[in-house]
Each structure stands twice: as C-alpha cells, then as structure tokens.
C-alpha positions as CSV (number, residue, x, y, z in Angstrom):
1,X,171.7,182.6,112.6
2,X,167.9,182.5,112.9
3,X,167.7,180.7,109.4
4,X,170.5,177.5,110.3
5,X,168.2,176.9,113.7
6,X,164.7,177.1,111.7
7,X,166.5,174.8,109.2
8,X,167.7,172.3,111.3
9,X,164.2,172.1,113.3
10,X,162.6,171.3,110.0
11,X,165.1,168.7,109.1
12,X,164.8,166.7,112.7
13,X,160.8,166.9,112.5
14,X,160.9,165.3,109.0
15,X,163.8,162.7,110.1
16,X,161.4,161.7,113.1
17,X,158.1,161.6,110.9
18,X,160.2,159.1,108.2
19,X,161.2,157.2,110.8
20,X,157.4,156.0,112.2
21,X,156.7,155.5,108.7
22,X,159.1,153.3,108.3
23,X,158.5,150.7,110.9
24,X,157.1,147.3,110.7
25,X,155.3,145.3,113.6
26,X,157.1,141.8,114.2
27,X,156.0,139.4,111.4
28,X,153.3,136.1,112.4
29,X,152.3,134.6,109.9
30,X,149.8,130.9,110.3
31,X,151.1,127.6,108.8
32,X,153.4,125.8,111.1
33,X,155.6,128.6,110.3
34,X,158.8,130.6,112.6
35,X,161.5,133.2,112.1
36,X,164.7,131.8,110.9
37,X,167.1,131.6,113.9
38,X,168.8,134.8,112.3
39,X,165.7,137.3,112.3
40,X,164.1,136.0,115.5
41,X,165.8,138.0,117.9
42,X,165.2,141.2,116.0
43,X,162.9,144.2,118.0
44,X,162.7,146.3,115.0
45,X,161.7,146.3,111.6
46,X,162.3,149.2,109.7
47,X,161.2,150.2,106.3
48,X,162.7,148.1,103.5
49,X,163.9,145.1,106.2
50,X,163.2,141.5,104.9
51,X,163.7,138.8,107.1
52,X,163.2,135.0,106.6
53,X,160.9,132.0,107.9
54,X,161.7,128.5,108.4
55,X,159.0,125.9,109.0
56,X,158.1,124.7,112.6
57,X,160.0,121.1,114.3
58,X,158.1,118.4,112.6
59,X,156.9,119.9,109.0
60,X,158.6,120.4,106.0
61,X,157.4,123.1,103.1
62,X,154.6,121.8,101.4
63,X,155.7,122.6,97.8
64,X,159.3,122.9,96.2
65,X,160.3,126.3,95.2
66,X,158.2,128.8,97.5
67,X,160.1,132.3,99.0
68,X,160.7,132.3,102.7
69,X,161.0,136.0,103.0
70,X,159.2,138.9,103.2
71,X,160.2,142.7,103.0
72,X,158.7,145.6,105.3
73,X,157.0,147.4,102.8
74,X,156.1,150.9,104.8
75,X,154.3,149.5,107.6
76,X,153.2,146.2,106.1
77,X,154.7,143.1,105.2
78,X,154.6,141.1,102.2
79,X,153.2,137.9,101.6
80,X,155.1,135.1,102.5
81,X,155.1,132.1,100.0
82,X,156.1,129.5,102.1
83,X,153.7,126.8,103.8
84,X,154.5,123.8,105.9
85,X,152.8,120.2,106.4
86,X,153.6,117.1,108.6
87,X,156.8,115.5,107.5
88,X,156.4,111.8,107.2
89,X,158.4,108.9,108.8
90,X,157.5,106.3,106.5
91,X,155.7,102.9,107.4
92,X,157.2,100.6,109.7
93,X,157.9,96.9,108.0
94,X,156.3,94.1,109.8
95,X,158.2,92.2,112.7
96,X,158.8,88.6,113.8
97,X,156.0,86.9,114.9
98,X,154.1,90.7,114.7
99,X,153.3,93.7,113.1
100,X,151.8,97.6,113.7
101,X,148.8,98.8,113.0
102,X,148.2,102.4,111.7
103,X,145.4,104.1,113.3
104,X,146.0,107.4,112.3
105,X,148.6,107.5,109.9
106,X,152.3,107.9,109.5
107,X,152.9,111.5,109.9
108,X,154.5,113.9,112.8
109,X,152.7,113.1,116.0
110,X,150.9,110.0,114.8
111,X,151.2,106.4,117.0
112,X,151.6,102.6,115.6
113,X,150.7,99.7,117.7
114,X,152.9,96.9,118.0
115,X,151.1,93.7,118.5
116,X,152.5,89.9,118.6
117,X,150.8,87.7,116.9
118,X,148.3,85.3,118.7
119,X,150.2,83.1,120.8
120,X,153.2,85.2,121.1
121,X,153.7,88.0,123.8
122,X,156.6,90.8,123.3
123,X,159.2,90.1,125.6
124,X,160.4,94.1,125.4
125,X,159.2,95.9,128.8
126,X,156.9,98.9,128.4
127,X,154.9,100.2,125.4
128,X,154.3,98.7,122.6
129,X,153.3,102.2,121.0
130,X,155.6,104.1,118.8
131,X,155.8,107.5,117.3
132,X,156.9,110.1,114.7
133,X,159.1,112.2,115.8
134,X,161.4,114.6,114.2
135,X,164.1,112.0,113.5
136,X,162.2,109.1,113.0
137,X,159.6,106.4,114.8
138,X,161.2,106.6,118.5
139,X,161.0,103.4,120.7
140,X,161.8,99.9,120.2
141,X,160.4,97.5,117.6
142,X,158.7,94.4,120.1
143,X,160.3,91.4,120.1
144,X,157.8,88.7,120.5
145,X,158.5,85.1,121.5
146,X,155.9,82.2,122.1
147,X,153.5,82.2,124.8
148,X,155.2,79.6,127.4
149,X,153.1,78.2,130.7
150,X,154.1,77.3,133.8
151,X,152.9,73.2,134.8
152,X,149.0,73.5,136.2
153,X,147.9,72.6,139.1
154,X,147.5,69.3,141.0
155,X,143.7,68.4,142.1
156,X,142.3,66.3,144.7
157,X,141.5,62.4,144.0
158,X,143.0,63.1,140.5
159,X,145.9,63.9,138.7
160,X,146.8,65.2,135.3
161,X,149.3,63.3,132.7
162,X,151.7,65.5,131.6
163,X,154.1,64.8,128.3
164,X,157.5,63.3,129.6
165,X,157.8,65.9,132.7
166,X,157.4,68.6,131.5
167,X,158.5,72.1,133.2
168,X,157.1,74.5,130.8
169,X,154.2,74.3,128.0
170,X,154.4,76.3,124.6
171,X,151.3,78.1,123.3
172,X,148.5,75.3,122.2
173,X,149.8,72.7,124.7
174,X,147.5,70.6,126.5
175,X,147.4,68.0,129.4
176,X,144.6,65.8,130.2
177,X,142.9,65.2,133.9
178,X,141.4,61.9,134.9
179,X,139.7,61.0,138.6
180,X,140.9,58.1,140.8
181,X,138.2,55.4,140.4
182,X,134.8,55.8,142.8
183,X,135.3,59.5,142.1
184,X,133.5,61.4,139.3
185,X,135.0,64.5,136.7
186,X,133.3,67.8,137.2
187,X,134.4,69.9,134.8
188,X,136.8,70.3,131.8
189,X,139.0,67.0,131.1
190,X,141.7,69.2,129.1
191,X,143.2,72.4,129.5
192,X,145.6,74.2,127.3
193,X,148.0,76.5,127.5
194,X,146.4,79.8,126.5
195,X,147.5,83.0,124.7
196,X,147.6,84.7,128.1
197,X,150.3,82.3,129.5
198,X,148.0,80.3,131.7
199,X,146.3,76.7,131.4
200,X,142.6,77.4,130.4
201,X,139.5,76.8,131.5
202,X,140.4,75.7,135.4
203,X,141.3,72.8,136.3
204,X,138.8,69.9,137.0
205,X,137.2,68.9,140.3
206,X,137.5,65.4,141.4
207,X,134.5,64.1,144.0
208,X,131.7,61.7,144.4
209,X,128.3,62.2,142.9
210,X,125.1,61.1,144.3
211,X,121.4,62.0,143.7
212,X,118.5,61.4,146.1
213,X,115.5,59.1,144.9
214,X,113.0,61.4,143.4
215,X,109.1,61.8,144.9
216,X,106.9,62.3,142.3
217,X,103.7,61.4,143.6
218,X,101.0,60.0,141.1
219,X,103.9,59.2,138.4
220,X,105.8,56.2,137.5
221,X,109.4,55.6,135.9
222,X,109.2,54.5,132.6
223,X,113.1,54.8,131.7
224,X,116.2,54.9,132.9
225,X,117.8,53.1,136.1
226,X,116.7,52.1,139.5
227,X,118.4,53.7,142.5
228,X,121.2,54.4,143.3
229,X,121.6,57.6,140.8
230,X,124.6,58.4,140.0
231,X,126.7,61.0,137.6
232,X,125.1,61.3,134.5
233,X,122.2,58.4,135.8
234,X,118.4,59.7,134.4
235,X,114.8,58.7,135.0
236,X,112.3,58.9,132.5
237,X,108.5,59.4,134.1
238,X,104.8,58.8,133.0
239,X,102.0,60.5,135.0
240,X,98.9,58.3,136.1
241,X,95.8,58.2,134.4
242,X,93.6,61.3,135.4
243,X,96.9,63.4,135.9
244,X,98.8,65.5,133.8
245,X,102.7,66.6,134.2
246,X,103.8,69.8,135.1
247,X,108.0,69.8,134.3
248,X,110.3,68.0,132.0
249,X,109.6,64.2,131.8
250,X,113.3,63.1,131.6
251,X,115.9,64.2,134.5
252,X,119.6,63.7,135.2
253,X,121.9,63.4,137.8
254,X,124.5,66.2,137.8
255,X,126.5,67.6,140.3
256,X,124.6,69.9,141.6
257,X,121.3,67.6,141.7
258,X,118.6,66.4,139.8
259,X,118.5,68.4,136.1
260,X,115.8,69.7,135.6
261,X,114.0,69.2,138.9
262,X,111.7,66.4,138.6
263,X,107.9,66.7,137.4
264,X,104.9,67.0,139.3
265,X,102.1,64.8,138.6
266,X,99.2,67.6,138.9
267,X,95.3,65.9,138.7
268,X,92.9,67.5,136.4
269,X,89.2,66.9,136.9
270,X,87.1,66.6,133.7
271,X,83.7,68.5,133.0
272,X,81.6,69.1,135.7
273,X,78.4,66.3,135.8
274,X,76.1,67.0,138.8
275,X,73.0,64.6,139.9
276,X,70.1,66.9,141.0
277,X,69.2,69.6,138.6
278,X,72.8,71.3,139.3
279,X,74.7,72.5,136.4
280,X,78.6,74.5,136.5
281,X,78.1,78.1,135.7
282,X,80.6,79.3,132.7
283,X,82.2,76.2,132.3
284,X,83.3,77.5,129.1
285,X,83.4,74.2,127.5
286,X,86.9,73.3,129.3
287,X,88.3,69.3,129.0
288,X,90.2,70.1,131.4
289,X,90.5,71.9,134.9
290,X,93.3,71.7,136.8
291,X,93.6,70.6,140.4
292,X,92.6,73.6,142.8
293,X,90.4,75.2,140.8
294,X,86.6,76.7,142.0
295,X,83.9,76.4,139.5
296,X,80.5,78.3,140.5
297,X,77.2,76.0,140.1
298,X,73.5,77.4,140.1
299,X,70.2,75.4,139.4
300,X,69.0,74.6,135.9
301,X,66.4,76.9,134.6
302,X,62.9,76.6,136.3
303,X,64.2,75.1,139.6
304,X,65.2,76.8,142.8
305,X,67.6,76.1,145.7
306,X,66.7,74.2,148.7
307,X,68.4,76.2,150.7
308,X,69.2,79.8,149.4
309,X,72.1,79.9,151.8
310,X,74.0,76.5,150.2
311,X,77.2,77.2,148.8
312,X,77.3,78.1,145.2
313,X,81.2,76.8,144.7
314,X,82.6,73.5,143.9
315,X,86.4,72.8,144.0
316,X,88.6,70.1,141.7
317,X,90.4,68.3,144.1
318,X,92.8,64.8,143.2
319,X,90.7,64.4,139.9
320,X,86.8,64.8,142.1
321,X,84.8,68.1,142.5
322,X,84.2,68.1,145.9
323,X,82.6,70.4,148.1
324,X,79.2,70.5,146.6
325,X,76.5,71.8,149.1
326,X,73.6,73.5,146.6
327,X,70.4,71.1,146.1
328,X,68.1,72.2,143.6
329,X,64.1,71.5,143.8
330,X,61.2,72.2,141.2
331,X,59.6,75.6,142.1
332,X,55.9,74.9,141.5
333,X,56.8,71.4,144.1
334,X,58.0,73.6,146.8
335,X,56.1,73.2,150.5
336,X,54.0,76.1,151.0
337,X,55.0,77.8,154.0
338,X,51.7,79.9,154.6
339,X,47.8,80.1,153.7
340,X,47.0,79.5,150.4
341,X,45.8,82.4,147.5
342,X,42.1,80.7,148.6
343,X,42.2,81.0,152.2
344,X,43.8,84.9,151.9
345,X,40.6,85.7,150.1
346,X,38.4,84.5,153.2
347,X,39.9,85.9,155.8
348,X,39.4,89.3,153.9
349,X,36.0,89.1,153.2
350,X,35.5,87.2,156.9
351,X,36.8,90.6,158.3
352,X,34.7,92.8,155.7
353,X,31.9,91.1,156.7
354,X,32.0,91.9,160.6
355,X,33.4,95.7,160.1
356,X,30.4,96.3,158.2
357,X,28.1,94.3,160.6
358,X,29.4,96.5,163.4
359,X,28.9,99.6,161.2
360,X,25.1,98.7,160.4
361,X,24.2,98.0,164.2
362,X,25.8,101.5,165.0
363,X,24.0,103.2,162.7
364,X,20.6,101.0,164.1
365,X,21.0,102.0,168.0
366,X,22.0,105.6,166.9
367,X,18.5,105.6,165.0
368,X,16.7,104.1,167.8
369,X,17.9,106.6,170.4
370,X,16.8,109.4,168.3
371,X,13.3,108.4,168.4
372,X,13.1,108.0,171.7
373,X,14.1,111.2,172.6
374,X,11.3,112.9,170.0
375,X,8.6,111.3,172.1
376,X,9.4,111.9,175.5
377,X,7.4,115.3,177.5
C-alpha cells in the first residue's frame, strides 16, 4: 500500500514540474504585427502550441512567401518570418480645372491636397485634403468651377461702365471707372475680377484736386504752369544768385498735396574777407558756408585786439557775415597806459637816493651826540 501512494506522489510532482516547463508567455513581436483573430484570445501557451500573426489595419507583408507562425518551443518562441509595411493607395489622377499635390507620399496615413487651378475655386464644402485609408483615398475629389464676382461698387461723382449689364463677372473680367467732368480720378481706373471672387484693387475715388501756391522765398519758377495747380500740375524752380536749394527742384500736385514738398532757397555766404587786420579762424578752405553758421575770427599775427572783451564770433546770415565786433590794432602802436621803461628807472633811483640820504644824516647826528657826551664833566 505504502509503495502505490509513494508512486503516485512521484508521478504528480513530475506531471506538475513538466507542466511549468512547458509554458510560453503570450507572443509580441515589433513590425506592425497582431495575433490572427483565432489565437488572440488564447491565456495559455503550452509547450509545442503554434499560433499565427496577421499584419496590423493598414500594412500588408512586406515580402511574398514569409511564415506567419511560430511554435512554443519550451518556454520560448520561435522566430516569426513575417514583416509588414504601409500598403499603398495608388496616386490620384489629376481633376478638372485641378490637381493634388503629394507632400508625403501615397501610403497608409499620408494626405493629398486638392487645389483648383488659379481662377477656379472648388465648389465641394469642406476639406480639400484627402487620405489613405484602408480601403482607399477617403473624401471627395473637388470640383472646381470658375471664379465668378458679384458687380462692384458704385462711387461718388463717377460711375463704372459695365459690359451689357452685367450681373456677374468670370475670373479675369474687368470694368473701367471714369469721374464726372470738374472731378479728378484718385486711384486705379480698372479693376478685375480676382482669383478670390472680388473686384481688385478698390474702387476709385472721385473728387476735386487743388494745391496751394507754393512760398519758396529767394527762388523763382522756371517751369511748369502758373496758378491755379491742379491734378497732376508741376512747378519747376531755380534758386537766386547767392542761394543754394535744399529739396527737389520739380514738384507736383497730387492728392494729398504738393509731391515732394517744395524747396527751400537756403543763402550760403562765401569765404570770410574782413577789413582791419581780422582773419576767420579754421576756415578750412570752405567755398561755401551755409546760412546760420558761426565762424570764430582772431587778429592776424603781430596785432592785438582793441578791446580784449570784443566778440570773437561772426555768423552767415542771408549771404553777409554779420555780427562782427573784434578790431584789431598793431601792438608796438598801442597807447601806453602808464610811465614809461625811462621814467620807472627814476623814480627808483629818485627814492634810492633819499633812503640813503636819510641813512647818512642818521648815522651823522648819532656821531655827533657821541662826542658830546665824551667831553662833558
């Protein structure tokens, strides 16, 4: 009896210990790859078991002949032989009026663009994007008509001429604006119907142009009209002698004013040329100094100022230097305003003469008193 239970222990502990060996982990495998629909479901995978792959929604084996199973061999599985890529759903052919363009390619997951051709919008609501799918490019291919434009608009003191009364423009259509006479075109003349579906640029403004009579002191017209100015009117301008222009010398009347703003006659004084000894300081050999600007001035060499406190500066104002105060004089002709090198000398020798005198007749009486004082009992 002891021997059937010792024999039946043994057998159960080597059915359990076959049975761990035997079992296999649920198969992954990378690739784009799944368990068939049959082994999917499975928990176990004993020793021996072979169950099969399929490749993912959207990819398609990449070569012909490959094995799809694998076997549990112990506790490991063996290689599978199958590997998957993007399936393809072929170009798209071009459209009416349109085609696509391929930014990424024509594989599962990639996008095509529809686009009309210019002057032709797709008339089919939504996206023009389409993509590979499993079954095929979903959406729907555009449908692109010509660009049509509703009649622009109507402008103050002008009008446009349309073609026969027309209710709607095709793509490239144009109309022409005119003024009603005393009023001047600002603006574009012709639109046309654009790609977008609207009349382009905007339409035209109709209104009455006028420029004042330009002040350009010290400058003369030497082309163009004489007032009034109107649209498109221009003055031509020459500066006087002894001034030089500062701006364009040809303007024009636009809407918005003179174009450029007119010139400005600006004086200009010419080297500096003083009477009495005065010259300019660092001229620096200038033609030409504009109006406003201070030149410093000192004395030619050997000569002195008048007066020391006489403004140094000069100023070019309206073609003149004005402003000139400093006087120059000869410095060995200049008024002496104290006692000559002679008359110095004899004063000091004048007042050497009596300190010493005083000192001698001190020295006498101090002599004479001594004496007197030696003789007396």
């Amino acid at each position: 009896m002891g021997y059937k239970v010792l024999t039946v222990t043994l057998f159960l502990c080597l059915m359990r210990r076959v049975h761990v060996r035997a079992q296999c982990t649920k198969p992954e495998f990378g690739g784009n790859v799944v368990l068939s629909a049959v082994d999917i479901s499975k928990k176990e995978f004993p020793d021996g078991s072979q169950v099969t792959f399929d490749c993912m929604s959207g990819y398609i084996p990449s070569a012909g002949l490959t094995s799809k199973s694998v076997t549990c061999n112990g506790n490991k599985w063996t290689e599978l032989g199958l590997s998957c890529t993007r399936k393809s759903c072929g170009s798209l052919p071009d459209f009416d009026n349109g085609k696509y363009e391929i930014s990424g390619g024509i594989l599962f997951g990639d996008m095509v663009t529809g686009v009309c051709n210019k002057g032709y919008l797709n008339q089919n609501f939504g996206t023009n994007q389409r993509t590979c799918r499993v079954t095929g490019w979903d959406g729907r291919e555009p449908s692109c008509e010509v660009v049509k434009c509703e009649p622009p608009k109507q402008i103050d003191n002008g009008m446009y001429e349309d073609q026969g009364n027309v209710d709607i423009y095709d793509y490239e259509q144009g109309v022409s604006y005119r003024c009603n006479p005393g009023f001047d075109l600002i603006g574009s003349a012709i639109l046309t119907c654009s790609d977008a579906g609207t009349f382009q640029p905007d339409p035209p403004k109709c209104i009455v142009v006028s420029c004042p009579v330009p002040n350009v002191p010290n400058g003369y017209r030497v082309g163009g009209k004489a007032p009034p100015y109107g649209l498109n009117n221009f003055i031509e301008y020459k500066c006087s002698d002894g001034y030089e222009m500062k701006g364009a010398n040809s303007i024009r009347c636009t809407a918005n004013g003179w174009s450029p703003e007119p010139p400005q006659c600006v004086g200009y004084c010419g080297p500096p040329v003083f009477e009495g000894l005065v010259i300019a300081k660092e001229s620096n050999h200038m033609d030409k100094f504009t109006d406003g600007i201070v030149l410093e001035i000192e004395c030619k060499s050997g000569y002195i100022p008048v007066d020391p406190k006489a403004s140094k500066f000069v100023t070019c104002m309206d073609t003149k230097w004005i402003d000139l105060q400093l006087k120059c004089t000869d410095a060995d002709t200049l008024p002496s305003s104290g006692p000559s090198p002679g008359a110095i000398a004899g004063i000091v020798f004048a007042v050497l003469a009596a300190v010493l005198g005083a000192l001698a007749g001190i020295f006498i009486c101090k002599k004479k008193s001594a004496k007197n004082r030696f003789r007396s009992p």
